[in-house]
C-alpha positions as CSV (number, residue, x, y, z in Angstrom):
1,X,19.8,-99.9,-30.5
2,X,16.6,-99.9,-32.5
3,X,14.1,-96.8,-32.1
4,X,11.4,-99.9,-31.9
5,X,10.8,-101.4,-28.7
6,X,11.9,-105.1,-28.6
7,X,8.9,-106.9,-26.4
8,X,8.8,-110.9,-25.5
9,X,5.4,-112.6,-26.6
10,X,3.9,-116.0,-26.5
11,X,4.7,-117.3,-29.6
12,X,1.0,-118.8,-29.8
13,X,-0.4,-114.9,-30.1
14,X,1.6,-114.0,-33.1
15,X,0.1,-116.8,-35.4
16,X,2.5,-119.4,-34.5
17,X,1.0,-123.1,-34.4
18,X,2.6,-123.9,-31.3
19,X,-0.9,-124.9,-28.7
20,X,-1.2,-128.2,-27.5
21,X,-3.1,-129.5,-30.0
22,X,-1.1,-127.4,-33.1
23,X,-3.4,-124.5,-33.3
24,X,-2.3,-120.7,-32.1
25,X,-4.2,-118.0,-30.9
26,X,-3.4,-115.1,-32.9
27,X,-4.3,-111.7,-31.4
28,X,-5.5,-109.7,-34.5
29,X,-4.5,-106.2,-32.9
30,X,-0.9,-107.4,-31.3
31,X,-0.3,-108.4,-34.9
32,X,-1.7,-105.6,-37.3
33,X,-1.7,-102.6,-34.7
34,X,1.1,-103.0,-32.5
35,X,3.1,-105.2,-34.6
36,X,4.6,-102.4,-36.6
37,X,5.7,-100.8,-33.7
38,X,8.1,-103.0,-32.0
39,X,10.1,-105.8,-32.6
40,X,8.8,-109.0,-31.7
41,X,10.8,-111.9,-29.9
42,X,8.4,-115.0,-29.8
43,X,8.7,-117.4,-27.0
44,X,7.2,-120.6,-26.8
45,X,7.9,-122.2,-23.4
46,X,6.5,-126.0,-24.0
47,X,7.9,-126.4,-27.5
48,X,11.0,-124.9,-26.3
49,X,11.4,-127.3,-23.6
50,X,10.6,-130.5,-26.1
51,X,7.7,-130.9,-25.4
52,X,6.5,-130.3,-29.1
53,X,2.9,-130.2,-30.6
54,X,0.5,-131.9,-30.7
55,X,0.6,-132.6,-26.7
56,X,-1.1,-133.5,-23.9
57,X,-2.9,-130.4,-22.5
58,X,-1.3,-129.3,-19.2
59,X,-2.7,-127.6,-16.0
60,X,-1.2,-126.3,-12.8
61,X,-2.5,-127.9,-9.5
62,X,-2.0,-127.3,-5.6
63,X,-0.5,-130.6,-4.0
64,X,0.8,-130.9,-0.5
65,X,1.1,-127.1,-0.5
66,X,3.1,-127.1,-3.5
67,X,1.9,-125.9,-6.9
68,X,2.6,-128.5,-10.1
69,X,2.6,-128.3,-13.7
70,X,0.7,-131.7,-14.7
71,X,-0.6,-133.2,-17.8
72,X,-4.1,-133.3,-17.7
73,X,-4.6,-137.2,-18.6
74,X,-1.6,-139.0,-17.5
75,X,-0.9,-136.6,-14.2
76,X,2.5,-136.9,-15.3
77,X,4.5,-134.5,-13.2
78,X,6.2,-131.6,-15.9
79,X,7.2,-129.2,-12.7
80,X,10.8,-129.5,-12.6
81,X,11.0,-129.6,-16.2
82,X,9.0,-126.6,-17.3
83,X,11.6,-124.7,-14.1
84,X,14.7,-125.9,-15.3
85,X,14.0,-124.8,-18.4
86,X,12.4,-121.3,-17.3
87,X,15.5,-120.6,-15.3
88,X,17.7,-121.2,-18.8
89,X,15.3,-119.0,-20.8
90,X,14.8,-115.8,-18.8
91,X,18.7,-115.9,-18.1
92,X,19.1,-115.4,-21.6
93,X,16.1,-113.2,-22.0
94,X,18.2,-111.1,-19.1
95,X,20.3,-109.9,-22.1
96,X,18.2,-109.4,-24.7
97,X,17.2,-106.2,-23.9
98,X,13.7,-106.5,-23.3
99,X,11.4,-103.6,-23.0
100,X,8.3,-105.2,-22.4
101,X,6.7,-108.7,-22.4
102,X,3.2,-109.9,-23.3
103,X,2.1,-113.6,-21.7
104,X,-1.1,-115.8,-23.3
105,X,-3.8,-115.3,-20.6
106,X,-4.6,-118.7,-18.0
107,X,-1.4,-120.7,-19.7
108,X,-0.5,-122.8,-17.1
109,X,3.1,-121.6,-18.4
110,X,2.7,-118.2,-19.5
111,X,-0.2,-117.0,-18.2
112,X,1.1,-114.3,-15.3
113,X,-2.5,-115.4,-13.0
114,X,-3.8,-118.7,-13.7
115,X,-7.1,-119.4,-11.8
116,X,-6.3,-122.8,-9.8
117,X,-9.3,-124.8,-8.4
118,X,-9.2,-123.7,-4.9
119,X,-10.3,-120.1,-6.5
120,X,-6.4,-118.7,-6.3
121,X,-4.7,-117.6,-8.7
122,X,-0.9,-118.1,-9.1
123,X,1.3,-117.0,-12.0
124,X,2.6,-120.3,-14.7
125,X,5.9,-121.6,-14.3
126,X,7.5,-119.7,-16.7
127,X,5.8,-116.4,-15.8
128,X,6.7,-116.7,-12.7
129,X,10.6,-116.8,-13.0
130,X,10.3,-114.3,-15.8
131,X,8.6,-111.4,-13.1
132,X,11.0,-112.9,-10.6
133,X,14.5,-112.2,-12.1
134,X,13.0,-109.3,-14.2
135,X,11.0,-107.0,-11.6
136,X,10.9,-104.3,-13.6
137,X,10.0,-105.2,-17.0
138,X,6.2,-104.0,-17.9
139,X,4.7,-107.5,-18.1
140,X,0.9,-107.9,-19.6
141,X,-1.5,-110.3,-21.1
142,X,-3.6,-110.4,-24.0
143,X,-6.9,-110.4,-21.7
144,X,-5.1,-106.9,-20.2
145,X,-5.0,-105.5,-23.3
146,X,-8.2,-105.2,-24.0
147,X,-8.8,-102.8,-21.2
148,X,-7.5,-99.3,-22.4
149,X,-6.5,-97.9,-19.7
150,X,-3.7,-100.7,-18.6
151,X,-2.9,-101.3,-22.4
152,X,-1.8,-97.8,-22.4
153,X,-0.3,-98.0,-18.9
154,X,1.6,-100.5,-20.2
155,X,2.7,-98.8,-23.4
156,X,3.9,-96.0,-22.2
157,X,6.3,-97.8,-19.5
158,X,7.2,-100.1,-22.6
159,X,8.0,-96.9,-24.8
160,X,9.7,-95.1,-22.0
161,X,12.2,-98.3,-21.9
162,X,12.8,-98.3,-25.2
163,X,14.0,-94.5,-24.8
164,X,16.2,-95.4,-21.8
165,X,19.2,-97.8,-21.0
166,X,20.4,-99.3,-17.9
167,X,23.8,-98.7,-16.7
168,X,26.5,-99.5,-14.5
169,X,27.0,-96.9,-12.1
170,X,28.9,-95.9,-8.2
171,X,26.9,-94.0,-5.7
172,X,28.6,-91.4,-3.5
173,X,26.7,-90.4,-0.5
174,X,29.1,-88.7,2.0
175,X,31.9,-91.3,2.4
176,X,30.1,-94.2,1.3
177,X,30.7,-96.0,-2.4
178,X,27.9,-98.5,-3.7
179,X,27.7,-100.1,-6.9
180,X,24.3,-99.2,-8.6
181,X,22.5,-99.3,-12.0
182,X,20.6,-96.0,-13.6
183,X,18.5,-96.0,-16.5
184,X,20.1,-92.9,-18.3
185,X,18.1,-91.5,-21.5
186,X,19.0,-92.7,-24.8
187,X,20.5,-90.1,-27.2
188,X,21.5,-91.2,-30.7
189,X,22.3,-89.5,-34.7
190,X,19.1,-89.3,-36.8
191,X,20.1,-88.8,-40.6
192,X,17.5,-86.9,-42.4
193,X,18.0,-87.6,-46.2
194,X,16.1,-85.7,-48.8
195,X,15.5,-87.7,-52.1
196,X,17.9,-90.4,-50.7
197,X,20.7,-87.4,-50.1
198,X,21.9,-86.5,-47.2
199,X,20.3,-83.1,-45.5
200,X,20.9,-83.4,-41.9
201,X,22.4,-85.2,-38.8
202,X,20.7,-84.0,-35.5
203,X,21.2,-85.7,-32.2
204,X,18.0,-86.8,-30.4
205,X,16.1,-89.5,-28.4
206,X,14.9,-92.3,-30.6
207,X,11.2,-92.7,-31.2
208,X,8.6,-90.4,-33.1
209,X,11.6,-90.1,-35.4
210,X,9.1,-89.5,-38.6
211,X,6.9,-86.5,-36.9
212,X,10.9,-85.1,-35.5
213,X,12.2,-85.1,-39.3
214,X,8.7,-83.2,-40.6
215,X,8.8,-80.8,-37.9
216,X,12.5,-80.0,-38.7
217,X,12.1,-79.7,-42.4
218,X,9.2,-77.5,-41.6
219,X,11.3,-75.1,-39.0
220,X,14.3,-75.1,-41.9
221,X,11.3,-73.8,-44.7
222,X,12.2,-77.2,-46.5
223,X,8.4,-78.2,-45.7
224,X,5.8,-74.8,-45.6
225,X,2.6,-77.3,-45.8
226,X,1.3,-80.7,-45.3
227,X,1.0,-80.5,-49.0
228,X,4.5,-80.2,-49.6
229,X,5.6,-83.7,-48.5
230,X,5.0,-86.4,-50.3
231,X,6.4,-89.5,-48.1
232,X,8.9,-90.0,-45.5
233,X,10.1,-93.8,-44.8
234,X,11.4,-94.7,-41.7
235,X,14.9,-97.0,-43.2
236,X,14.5,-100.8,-41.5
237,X,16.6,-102.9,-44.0
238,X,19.0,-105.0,-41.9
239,X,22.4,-105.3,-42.1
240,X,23.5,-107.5,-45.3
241,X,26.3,-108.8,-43.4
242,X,24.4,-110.5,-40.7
243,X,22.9,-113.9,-41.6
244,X,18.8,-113.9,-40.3
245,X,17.8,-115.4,-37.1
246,X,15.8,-118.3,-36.6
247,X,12.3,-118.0,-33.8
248,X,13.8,-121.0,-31.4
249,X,10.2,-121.5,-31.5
250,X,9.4,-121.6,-35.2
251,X,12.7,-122.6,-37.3
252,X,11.2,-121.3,-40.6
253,X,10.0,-117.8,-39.2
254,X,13.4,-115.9,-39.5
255,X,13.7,-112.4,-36.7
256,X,16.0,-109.7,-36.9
257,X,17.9,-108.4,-34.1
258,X,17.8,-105.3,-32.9
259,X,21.9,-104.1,-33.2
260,X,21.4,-105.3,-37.2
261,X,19.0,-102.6,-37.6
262,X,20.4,-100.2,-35.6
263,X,21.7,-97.8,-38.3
264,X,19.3,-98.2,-40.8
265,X,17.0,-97.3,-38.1
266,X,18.9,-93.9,-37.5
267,X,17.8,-93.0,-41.1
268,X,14.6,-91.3,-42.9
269,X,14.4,-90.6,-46.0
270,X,11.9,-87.7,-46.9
271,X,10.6,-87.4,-50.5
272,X,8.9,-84.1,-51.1
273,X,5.6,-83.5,-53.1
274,X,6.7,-81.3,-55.6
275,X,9.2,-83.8,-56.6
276,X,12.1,-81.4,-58.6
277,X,15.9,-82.3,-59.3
278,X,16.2,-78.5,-59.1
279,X,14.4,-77.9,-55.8
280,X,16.2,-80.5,-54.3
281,X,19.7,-79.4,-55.3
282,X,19.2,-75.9,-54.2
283,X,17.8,-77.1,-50.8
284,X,21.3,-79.4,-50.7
285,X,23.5,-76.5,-51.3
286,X,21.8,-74.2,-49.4
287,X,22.0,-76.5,-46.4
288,X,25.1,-76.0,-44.1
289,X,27.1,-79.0,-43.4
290,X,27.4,-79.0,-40.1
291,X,26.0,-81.7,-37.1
292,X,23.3,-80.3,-34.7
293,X,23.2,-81.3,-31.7
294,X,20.8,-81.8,-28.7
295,X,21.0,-78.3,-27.5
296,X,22.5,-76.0,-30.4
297,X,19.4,-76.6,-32.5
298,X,19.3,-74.1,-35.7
299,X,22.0,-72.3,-34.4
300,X,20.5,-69.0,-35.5
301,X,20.1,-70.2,-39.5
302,X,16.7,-68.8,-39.6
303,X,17.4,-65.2,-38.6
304,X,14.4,-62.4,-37.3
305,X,15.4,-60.7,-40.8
306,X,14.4,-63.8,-42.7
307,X,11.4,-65.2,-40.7
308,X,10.2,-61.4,-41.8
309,X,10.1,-62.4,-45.9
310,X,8.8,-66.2,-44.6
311,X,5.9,-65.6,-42.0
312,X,3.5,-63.4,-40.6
313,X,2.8,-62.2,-36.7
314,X,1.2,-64.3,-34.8
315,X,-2.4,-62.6,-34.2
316,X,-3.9,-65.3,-32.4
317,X,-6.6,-62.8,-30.0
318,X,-7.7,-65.0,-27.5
319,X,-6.3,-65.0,-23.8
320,X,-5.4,-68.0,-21.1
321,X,-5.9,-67.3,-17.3
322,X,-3.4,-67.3,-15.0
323,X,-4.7,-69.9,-12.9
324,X,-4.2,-72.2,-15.7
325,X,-0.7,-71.3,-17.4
326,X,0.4,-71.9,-13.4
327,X,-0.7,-75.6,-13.9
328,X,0.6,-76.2,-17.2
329,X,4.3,-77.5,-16.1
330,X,2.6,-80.0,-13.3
331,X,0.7,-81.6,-16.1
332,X,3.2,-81.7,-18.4
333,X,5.4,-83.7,-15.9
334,X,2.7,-85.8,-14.6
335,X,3.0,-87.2,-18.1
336,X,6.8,-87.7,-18.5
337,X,6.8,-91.2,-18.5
338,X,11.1,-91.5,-19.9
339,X,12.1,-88.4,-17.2
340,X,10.6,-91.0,-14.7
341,X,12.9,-93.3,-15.6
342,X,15.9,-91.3,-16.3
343,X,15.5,-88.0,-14.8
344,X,17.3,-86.8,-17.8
345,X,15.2,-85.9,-20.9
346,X,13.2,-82.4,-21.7
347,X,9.4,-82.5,-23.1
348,X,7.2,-80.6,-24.5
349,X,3.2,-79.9,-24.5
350,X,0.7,-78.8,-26.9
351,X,-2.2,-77.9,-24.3
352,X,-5.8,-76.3,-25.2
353,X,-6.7,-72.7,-23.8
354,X,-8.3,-74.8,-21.0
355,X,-5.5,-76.3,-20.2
356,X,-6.1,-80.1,-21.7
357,X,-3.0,-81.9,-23.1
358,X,-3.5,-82.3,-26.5
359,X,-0.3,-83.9,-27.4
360,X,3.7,-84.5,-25.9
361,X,7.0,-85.2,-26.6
362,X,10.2,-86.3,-25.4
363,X,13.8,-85.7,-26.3
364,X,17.2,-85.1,-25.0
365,X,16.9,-81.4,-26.7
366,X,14.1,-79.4,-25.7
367,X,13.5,-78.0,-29.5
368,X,13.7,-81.9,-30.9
369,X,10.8,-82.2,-28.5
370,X,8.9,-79.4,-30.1
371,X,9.8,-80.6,-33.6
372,X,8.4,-84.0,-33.1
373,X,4.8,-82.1,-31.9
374,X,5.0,-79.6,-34.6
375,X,5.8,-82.2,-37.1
376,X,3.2,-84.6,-36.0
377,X,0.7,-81.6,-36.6
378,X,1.9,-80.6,-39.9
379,X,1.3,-84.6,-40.6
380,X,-2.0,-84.4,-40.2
381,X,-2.6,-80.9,-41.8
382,X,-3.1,-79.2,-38.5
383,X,-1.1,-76.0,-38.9
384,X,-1.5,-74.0,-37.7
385,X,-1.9,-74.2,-34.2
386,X,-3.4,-70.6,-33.5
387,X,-5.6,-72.5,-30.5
388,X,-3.2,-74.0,-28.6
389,X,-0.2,-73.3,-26.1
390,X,2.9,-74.5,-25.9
391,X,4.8,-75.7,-22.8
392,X,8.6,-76.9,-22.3
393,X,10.7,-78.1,-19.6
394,X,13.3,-76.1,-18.6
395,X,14.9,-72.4,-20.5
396,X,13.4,-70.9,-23.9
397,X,15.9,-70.5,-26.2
398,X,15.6,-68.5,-29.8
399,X,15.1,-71.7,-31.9
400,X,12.1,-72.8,-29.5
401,X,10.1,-69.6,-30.4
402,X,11.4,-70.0,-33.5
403,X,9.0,-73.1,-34.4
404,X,6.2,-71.8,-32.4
405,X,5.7,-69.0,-34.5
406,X,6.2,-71.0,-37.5
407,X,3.4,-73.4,-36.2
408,X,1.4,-70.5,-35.6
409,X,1.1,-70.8,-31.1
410,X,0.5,-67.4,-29.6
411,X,1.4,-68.9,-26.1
412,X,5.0,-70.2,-25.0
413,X,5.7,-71.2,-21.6
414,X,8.2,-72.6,-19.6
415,X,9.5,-73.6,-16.0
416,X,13.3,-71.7,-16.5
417,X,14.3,-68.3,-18.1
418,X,13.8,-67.4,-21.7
419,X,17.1,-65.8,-23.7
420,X,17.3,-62.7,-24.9
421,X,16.9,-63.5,-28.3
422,X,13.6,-65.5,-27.6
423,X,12.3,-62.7,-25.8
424,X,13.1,-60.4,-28.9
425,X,11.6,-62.8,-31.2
426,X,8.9,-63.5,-29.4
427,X,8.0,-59.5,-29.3
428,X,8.4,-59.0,-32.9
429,X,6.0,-61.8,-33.8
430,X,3.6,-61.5,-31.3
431,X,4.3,-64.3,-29.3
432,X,3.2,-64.0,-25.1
433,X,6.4,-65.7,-23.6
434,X,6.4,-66.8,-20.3
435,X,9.3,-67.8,-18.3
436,X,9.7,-69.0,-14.4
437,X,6.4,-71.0,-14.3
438,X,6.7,-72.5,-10.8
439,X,3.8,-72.6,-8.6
440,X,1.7,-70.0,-8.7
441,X,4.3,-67.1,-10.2
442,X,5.7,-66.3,-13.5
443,X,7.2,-63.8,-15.7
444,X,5.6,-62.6,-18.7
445,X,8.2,-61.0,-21.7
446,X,5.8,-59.3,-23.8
447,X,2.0,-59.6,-25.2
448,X,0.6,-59.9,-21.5
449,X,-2.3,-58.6,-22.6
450,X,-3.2,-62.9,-23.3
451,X,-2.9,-63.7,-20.1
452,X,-6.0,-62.4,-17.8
453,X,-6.0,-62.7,-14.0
């Protein structure tokens, strides 16, 4: 699957002349700001049905109890044609792997609350099969949008979808057997290349994909600054051996589908800054050749001996109170919008000495997690982090405390126990580790003296 989420649209919003009288309503910040972001799969229910353009203008009305779709001048009766063909469409739509839909406000087909004269609003025709057969697909509006707080309500069930799959699955509870579906978290190969050569294969959870390859580089001393990288370009090209797509709704506009691009989209290609065949050939051979996975991490490459010759103590002096580490794990899951759906990914917080959430991440391996923060940081040349803490679900293993003391955070926490190794590292470099944070208790492995009472 593509790393972008794939989101239904009225056609109409993207640009597409496809109105009633030939005209669109192209949403400027669905186009330029989200646009980029996700893959787009127009829909245009009325030219779709044959109706085509220009056409009568349309309106849903309350007869005999019933609710109609009629054209405005002739009151010819469009109800059972606009259904039949709803019913065909979202059947389709059913397997297209949707993560999200967003419906042209007041269409008397799209719109998902169209104001009817009695002063009741009712979803359109083809809105309303669509929420019917697909409850839980994060459905919107353009006029929604607009309010920030359920545009990014709606984003971040969109973005957790994307990161998440339905499957087929059998319940067991005691002797009963029931056929169920899960949504189960998505874990897929990232390439890393370096100058268009491969550098790395690590296993994570698609999305922030860019930031996850920056923070890596930067934990493997590939990357020791913002100033060191020059670009890195997220690989999109489709696959040459499938012909395009044609936009049912627009024949000329040509879409790509989400399995061409899947393994292009599993690729980044990071140039560095100070561009140098030789640089780049000793970074190649110095590199071991070996797959990472989701919980191995660096595997001890970057040894306490060598973080000596690369990096200083961490001599942040500052000190969090208790009161607020304790909270630190409840906010970070009250913002885990992909463990609510699957239950089954790790995160990662970048919190304030107040304890305000400055930034997350998600990931199938808790260190991915804190790559993708620390990389996302180093992005925009804020490293190091000497004012911040740093939370994670679950254990603390070397490789975590690793990157935090590369990033600069005096302050690692997390809800399970830290290893040995982290608790060595994290004394060397003066790091305050603190493991067990579960109500109002945990265990501090050295540097206490940051956390006051």
């Amino acid at each position: 699957m593509s790393d972008r989420p794939r989101i239904g649209i009225s056609a109409c919003l993207l640009g597409e002349p496809v109105r009633y009288n030939a005209e669109h309503k192209r949403d400027a910040w669905l186009v330029s700001v989200l646009g980029p972001q996700v893959e787009w799969v127009p829909v245009c229910p009325e030219v779709e049905a044959g109706l085509g353009t220009p056409r009568e203008p349309m309106t849903l009305v309350r007869t005999n109890g019933i609710v109609a779709l009629m054209t405005n001048d002739t009151n010819r009766d469009l109800t059972d044609v606009m259904r039949g063909y709803a019913e065909r469409r979202v059947r389709e739509l059913e397997g297209a792997a949707l993560d999200g839909y967003v419906l042209k406000a007041d269409s008397p087909s799209c719109g998902p609350e169209v104001l009817l004269t009695s002063g009741h609003a009712v979803p359109g025709v083809f809105a309303a099969e669509l929420m019917a057969r697909l409850p839980h697909l994060p459905v919107i509006d353009e006029r929604q949008l607009a309010d920030p707080q359920r545009r990014r309500a709606f984003l971040d069930r969109v973005f957790a979808r994307c990161r998440s799959r339905s499957v087929d699955v059998v319940r067991v509870r005691s002797d009963a057997r029931t056929a169920a579906t899960d949504r189960v978290a998505t874990e897929e190969p990232l390439e890393i290349r370096l100058h268009g050569r491969p550098f790395a294969v690590i296993m994570r959870t698609p999305g922030a994909d860019r930031e996850l390859a920056a923070g890596f580089l930067f934990a493997e001393r590939v990357l020791k600054s913002a100033d060191d990288l020059g670009a890195i370009e997220h690989c999109t090209d489709p696959d040459p051996r499938e012909p395009p797509r044609r936009s049912p709704s627009s024949p000329n506009r040509e879409t790509v589908s989400a399995d061409s691009a899947v393994a292009s989209s599993n690729i980044v290609n990071v140039t560095l800054a100070r561009e140098s065949a030789d640089i780049v050939e000793r970074l190649l051979a110095d590199r071991r050749r070996v797959m990472g996975n989701s919980s191995c991490g660096l595997c001890g490459r970057v040894t306490i001996d060598s973080l000596k010759t690369a990096v200083d103590p961490v001599r942040a002096a500052w000190a969090v109170r208790a009161a607020v580490l304790a909270t630190l794990p409840d906010r970070l899951r009250a913002r885990q919008t992909v463990f609510d759906e699957t239950g089954g990914l790790h995160a990662a917080g970048l919190f304030t000495p107040d304890g305000e959430l400055v930034d997350i991440a998600e990931d199938v391996g808790r260190h991915n997690a804190v790559d993708k923060i620390v990389g996302r940081m180093l992005m925009r040349d804020a490293l190091p982090l000497s004012n911040h803490l740093l939370c994670v679900s679950g254990r603390t293993s070397y490789e975590i405390v690793q990157k935090a003391v590369l990033a600069g955070i005096p302050i690692v926490c997390a809800v399970s126990a830290p290893s040995t190794l982290a608790i060595d590292l994290a004394r060397e470099f003066g790091v305050t580790l603190v493991g067990f944070v579960r109500g109002d208790s945990f265990n501090v492995y050295g540097h206490e003296w940051r956390v006051e009472m």
